[in-house]
C-alpha positions in Angstrom: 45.2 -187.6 -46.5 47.3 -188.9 -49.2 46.6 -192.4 -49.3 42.7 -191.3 -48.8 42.7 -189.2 -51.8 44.6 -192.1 -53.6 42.3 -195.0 -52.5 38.9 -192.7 -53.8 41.6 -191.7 -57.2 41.4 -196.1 -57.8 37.9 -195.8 -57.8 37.9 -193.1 -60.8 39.1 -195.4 -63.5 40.1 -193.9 -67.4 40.6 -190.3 -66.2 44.3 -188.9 -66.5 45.7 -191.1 -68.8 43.3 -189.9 -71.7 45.5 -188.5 -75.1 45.9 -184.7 -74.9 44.0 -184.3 -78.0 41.1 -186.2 -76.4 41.1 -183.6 -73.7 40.6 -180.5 -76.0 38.0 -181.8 -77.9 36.3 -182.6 -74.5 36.9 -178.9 -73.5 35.4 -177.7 -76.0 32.6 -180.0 -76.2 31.4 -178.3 -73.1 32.5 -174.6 -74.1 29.8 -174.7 -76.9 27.8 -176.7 -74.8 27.1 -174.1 -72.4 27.5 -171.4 -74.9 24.8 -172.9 -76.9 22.5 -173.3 -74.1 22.9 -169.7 -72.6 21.7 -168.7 -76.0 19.0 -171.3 -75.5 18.0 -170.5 -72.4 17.4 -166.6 -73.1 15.0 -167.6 -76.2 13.5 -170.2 -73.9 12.9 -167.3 -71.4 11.7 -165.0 -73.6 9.0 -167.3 -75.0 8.0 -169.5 -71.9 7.4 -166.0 -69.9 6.0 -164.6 -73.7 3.3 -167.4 -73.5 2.4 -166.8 -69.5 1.9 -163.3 -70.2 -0.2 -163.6 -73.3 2.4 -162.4 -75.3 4.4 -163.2 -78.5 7.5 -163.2 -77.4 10.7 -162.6 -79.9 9.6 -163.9 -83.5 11.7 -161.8 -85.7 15.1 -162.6 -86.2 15.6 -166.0 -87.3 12.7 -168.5 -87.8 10.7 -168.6 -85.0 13.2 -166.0 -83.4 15.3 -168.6 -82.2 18.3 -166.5 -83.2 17.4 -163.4 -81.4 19.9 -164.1 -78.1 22.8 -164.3 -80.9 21.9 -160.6 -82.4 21.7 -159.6 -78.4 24.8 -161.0 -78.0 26.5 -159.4 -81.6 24.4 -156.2 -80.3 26.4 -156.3 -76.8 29.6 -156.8 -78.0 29.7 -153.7 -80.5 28.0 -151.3 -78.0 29.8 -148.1 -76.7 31.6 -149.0 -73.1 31.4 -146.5 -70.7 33.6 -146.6 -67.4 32.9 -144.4 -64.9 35.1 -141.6 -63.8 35.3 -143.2 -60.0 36.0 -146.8 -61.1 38.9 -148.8 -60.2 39.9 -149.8 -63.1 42.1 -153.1 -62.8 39.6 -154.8 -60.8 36.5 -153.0 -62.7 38.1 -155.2 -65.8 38.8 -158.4 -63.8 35.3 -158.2 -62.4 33.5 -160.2 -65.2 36.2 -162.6 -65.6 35.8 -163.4 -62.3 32.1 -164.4 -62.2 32.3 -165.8 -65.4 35.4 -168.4 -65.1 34.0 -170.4 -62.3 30.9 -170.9 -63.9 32.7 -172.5 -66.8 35.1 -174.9 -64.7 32.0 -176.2 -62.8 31.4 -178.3 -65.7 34.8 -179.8 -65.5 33.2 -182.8 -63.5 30.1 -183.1 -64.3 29.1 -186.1 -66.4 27.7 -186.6 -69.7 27.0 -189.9 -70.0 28.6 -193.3 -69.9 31.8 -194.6 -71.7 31.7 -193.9 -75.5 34.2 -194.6 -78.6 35.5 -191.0 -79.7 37.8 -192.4 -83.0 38.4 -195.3 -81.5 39.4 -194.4 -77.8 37.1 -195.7 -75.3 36.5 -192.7 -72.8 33.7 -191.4 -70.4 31.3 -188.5 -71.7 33.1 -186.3 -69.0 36.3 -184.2 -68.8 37.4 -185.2 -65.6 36.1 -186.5 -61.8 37.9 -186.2 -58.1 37.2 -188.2 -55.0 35.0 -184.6 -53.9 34.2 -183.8 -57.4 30.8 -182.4 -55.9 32.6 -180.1 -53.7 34.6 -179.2 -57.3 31.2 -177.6 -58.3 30.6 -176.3 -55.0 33.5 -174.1 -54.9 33.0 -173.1 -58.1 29.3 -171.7 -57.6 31.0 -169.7 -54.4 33.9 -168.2 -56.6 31.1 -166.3 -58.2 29.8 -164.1 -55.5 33.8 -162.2 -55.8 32.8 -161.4 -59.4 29.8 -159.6 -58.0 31.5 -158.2 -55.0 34.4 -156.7 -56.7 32.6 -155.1 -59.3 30.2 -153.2 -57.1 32.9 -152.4 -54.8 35.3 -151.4 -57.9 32.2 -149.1 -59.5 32.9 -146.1 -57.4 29.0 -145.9 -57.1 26.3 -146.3 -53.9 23.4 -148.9 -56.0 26.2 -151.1 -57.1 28.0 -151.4 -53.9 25.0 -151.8 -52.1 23.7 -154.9 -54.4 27.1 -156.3 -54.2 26.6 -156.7 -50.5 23.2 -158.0 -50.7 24.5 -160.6 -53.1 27.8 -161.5 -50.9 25.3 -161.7 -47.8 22.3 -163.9 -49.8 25.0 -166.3 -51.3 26.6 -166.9 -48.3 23.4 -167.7 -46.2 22.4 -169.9 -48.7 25.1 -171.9 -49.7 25.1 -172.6 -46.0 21.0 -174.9 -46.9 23.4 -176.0 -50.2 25.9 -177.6 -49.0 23.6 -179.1 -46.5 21.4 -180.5 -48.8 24.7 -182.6 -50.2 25.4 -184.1 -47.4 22.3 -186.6 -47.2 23.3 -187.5 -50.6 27.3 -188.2 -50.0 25.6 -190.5 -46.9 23.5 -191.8 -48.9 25.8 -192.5 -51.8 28.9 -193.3 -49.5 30.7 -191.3 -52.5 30.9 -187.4 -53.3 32.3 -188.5 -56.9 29.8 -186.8 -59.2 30.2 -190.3 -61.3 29.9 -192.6 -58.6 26.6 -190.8 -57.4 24.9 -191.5 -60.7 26.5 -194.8 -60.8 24.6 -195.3 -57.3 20.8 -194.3 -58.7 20.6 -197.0 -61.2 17.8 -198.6 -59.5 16.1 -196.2 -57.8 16.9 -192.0 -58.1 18.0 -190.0 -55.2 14.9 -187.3 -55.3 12.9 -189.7 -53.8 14.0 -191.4 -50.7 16.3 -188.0 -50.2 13.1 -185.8 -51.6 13.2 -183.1 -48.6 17.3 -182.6 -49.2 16.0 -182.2 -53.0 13.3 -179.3 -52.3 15.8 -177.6 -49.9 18.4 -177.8 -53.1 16.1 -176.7 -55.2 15.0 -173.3 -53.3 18.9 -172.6 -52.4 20.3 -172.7 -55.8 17.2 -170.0 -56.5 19.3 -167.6 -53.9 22.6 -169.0 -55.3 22.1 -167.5 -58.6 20.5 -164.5 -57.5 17.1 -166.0 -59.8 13.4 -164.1 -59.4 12.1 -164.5 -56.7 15.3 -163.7 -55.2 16.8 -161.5 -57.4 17.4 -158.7 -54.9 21.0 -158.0 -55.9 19.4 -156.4 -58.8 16.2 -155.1 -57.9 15.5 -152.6 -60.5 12.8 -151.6 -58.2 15.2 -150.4 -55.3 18.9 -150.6 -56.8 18.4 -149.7 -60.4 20.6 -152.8 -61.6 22.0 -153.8 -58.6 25.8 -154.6 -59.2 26.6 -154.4 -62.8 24.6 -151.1 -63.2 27.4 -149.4 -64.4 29.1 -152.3 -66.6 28.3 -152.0 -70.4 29.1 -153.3 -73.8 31.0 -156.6 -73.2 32.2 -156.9 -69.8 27.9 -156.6 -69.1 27.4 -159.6 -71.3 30.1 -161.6 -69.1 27.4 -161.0 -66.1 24.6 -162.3 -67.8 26.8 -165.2 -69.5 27.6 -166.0 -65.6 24.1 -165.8 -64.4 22.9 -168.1 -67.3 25.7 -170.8 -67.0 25.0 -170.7 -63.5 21.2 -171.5 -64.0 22.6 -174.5 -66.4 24.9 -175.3 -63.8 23.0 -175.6 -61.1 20.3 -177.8 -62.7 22.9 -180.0 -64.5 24.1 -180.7 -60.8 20.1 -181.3 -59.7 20.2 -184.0 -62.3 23.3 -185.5 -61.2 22.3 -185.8 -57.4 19.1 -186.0 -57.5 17.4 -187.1 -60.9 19.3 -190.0 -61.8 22.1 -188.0 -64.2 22.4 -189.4 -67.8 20.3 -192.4 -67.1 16.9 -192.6 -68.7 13.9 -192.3 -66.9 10.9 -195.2 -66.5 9.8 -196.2 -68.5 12.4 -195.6 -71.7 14.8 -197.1 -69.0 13.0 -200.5 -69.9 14.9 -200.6 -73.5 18.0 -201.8 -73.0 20.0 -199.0 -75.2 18.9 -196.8 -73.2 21.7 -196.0 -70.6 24.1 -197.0 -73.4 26.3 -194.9 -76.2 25.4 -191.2 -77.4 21.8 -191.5 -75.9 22.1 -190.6 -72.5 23.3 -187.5 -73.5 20.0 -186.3 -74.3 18.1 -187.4 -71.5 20.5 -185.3 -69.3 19.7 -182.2 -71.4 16.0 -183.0 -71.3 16.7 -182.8 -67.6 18.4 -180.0 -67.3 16.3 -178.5 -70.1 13.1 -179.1 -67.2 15.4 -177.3 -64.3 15.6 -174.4 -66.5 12.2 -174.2 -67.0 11.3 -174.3 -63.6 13.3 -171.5 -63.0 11.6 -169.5 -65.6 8.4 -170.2 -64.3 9.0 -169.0 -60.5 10.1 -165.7 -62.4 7.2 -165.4 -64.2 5.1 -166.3 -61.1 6.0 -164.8 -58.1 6.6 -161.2 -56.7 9.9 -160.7 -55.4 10.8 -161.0 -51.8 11.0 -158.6 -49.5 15.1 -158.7 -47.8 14.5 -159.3 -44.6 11.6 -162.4 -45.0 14.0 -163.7 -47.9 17.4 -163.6 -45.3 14.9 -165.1 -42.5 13.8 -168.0 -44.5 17.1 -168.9 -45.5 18.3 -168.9 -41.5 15.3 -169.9 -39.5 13.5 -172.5 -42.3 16.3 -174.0 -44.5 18.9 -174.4 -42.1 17.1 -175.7 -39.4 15.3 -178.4 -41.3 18.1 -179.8 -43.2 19.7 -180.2 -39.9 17.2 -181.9 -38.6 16.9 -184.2 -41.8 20.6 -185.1 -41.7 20.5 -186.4 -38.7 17.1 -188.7 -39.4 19.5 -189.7 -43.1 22.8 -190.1 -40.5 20.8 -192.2 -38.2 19.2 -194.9 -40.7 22.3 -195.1 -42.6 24.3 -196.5 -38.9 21.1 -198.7 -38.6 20.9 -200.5 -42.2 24.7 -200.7 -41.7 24.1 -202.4 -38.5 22.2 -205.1 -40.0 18.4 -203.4 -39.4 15.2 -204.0 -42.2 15.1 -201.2 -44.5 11.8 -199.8 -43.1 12.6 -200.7 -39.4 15.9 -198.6 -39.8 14.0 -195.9 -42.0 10.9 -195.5 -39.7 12.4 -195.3 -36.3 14.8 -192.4 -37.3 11.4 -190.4 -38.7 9.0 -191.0 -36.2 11.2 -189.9 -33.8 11.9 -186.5 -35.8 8.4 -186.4 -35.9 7.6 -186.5 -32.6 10.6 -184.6 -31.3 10.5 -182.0 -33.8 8.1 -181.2 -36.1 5.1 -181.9 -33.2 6.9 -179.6 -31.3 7.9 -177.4 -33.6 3.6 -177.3 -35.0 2.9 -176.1 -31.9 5.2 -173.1 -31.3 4.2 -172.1 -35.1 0.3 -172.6 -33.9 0.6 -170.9 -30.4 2.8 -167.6 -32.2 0.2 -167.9 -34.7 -2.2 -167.3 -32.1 -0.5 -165.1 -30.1 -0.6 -162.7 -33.3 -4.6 -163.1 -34.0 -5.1 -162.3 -30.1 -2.6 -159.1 -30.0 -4.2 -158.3 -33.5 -7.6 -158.3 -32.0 -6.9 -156.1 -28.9 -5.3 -153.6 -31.1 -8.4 -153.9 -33.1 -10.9 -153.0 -30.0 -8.9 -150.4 -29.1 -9.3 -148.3 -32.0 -13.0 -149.4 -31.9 -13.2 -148.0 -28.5 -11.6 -144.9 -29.8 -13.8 -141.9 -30.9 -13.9 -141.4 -34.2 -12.1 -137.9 -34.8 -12.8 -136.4 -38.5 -10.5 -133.2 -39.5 -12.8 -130.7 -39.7 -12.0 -126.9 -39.9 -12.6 -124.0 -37.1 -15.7 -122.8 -37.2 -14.1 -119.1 -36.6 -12.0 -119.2 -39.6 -11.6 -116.1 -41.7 -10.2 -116.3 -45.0 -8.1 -113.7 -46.2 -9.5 -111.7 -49.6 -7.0 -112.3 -52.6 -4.5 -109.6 -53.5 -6.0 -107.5 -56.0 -4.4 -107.7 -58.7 -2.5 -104.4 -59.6 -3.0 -102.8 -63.6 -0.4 -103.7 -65.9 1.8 -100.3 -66.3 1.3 -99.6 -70.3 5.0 -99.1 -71.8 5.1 -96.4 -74.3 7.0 -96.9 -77.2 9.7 -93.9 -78.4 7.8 -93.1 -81.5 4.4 -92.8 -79.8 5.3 -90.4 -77.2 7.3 -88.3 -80.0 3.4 -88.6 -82.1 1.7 -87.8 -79.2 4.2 -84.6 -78.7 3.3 -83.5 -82.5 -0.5 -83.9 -81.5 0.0 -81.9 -78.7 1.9 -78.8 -80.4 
């Protein structure tokens, strides 16, 4: 174990022996990196689902109302924090922390761009990479789901406990399609070194020969971060906030922190495995200085930039899930065909090895998933389908057959008179009855 983890450290050249100094400003770097663009990110929100709606959007503080997430944030932090009478307290406080650490130290690996001068030290744009620097981010993203657990266990209240174990159960059934989807690229990549997988798409980018283990990623890390249209942990609808309903004030803004560096997270890693990382896409790769000094940082934020959107536009398109087709398609779609798709990758990986022509050792793998499995699995899909129609039908005729039975009322039926309503008794006042006396006499 040692000597593999010190063969796959040789291959990580100019990390660990960097100046300690280096290393702060590098920390740093990506603290107000991901500060910055969870501040981004709610604006971006705000204005992308703003524009789909035929609204506005925020447009007063600050020009444009770029600044409104900051006065949110200021707003937050100065807020009244109320604790519940039931909560348990110590991990009530460590709750936040919790889901928002991890999502901070996913970063650590994740890589900027290519070797830069930073006052005259040559260094990567990146704070650190392992041998299974993938799996880094991995662990990280699953960290999380104790943050959420813990603080709707630590409440003392039904909603949050009960989105708290929604969230443990989504996260876990779809980190399971997750971590699957990262296995076609390791084989593909022969690395799980977050730099040596972009080192490995400078030709041609890992979406598209691995394009089903990219679609399976992409709807996974919608469950991972608990993201409309599978937001159920919170379902306002059902759960009023799910499980920071009775967080407040600060330790509230350390969820949605979590839940935003998560959404940058999780795209920044898309980019990396999938869209080519820092490297510029066709045709700006043509230009030689493109892949080269400060500029690949910003074609990595563009591309994260675009993840973020996407996820803003399944919120502001589709309906939330019901729980039980959400859990099902996680189990019976995901998993299933990224199990069937590592085996096609596993196989035409042994075959290239083995000396085979790139499309000889790529379409005997898939032709015989096809015929194995998907023409099998068509017809299952088409004879249940029909199955349903043909019960659906029966139960159809059978309420045809049925006579049609209206509610109608007896044809006897006496209805009772009203009460009659009794004469108010008039209250004589002390002084009337003594006048009416006088009168009298």
């Amino acid at each position: 174990m040692n000597l593999a983890l010190g063969t796959g450290a040789q291959n990580l050249p100019g990390f660990g022996d960097e100046p300690f100094w280096l290393v702060l400003l590098k920390v740093l770097a990506i603290f107000v990196f991901l500060v910055v663009m969870t501040l981004f990110s709610i604006v971006f929100e705000r204005k992308v689902v703003g524009r789909m709606q035929n609204r506005i959007g925020p447009n007063r503080v600050g020009p444009w109302g770029i600044l409104q997430s900051l006065a949110d944030g200021m707003k937050l932090a100065f807020k009244e924090e109320i604790i519940p009478a039931l909560a348990d307290k110590p991990v009530y406080w460590i709750a936040p922390i919790v889901s928002a650490v991890p999502a901070f130290l996913a970063f650590s690996v994740m890589p900027f761009g290519p070797e830069v001068s930073i006052f005259h030290h040559q260094t990567a744009l990146q704070l650190t990479d392992l041998p299974v620097g993938t799996l880094v981010v991995f662990a990280c993203s699953a960290l999380g789901v104790y943050g959420i657990v813990l603080s709707g266990w630590s409440s003392g209240s039904t909603y949050p406990l009960l989105g708290s174990l929604r969230s443990a159960a989504q996260l876990v059934s779809y980190e399971i399609a997750m971590g699957l989807s990262f296995v076609a690229v390791f084989l593909f990549s022969d690395t799980m070194s977050t730099s040596g997988i972009v080192a490995g798409q400078r030709h041609i980018w890992n979406a598209i020969p691995l394009f089903i283990s990219f679609i399976i990623y992409a709807v996974a890390v919608v469950g991972e971060t608990n993201r409309a249209p599978f937001d159920l942990p919170e379902a306002e609808s059902e759960l009023v906030g799910g499980y920071h309903t009775e967080y407040s004030s600060f330790k509230f803004a350390m969820f949605f922190l979590a839940e935003y560096i998560n959404m940058v997270t999780v795209s920044a890693l898309a980019t990396t495995l999938f869209l080519g990382g820092w490297r510029a896409p066709w045709p700006i790769s043509l230009w030689d200085g493109a892949n080269q000094g400060w500029w690949p940082i910003l074609w990595f934020v563009i591309k994260v930039v675009l993840g973020i959107f996407v996820f803003i536009w399944l919120r502001g398109t589709l309906p939330r899930l019901r729980y039980d087709q959400f859990m099902a398609f996680g189990w019976k779609v995901l998993i299933p065909i990224n199990l069937v798709w590592i085996l096609a990758v596993t196989a035409i990986h042994v075959l290239r090895d083995r000396g085979w022509d790139t499309w000889k050792a790529t379409a005997l793998p898939l032709a015989i998933v096809l015929l194995l499995v998907v023409v099998p699995a068509l017809m299952v899909l088409e004879g249940s389908s029909a199955r349903r129609a043909a019960r659906q039908l029966d139960e159809d005729d059978e309420a045809a057959r049925q006579p049609q039975v209206f509610p109608t009322p007896p044809m006897d039926l006496v209805v009772p008179p009203p009460p009659k309503i009794k004469p108010m008794a008039t209250v004589s006042t002390p002084g009337a009855i003594e006048k009416g006396d006088d009168r009298d006499g």
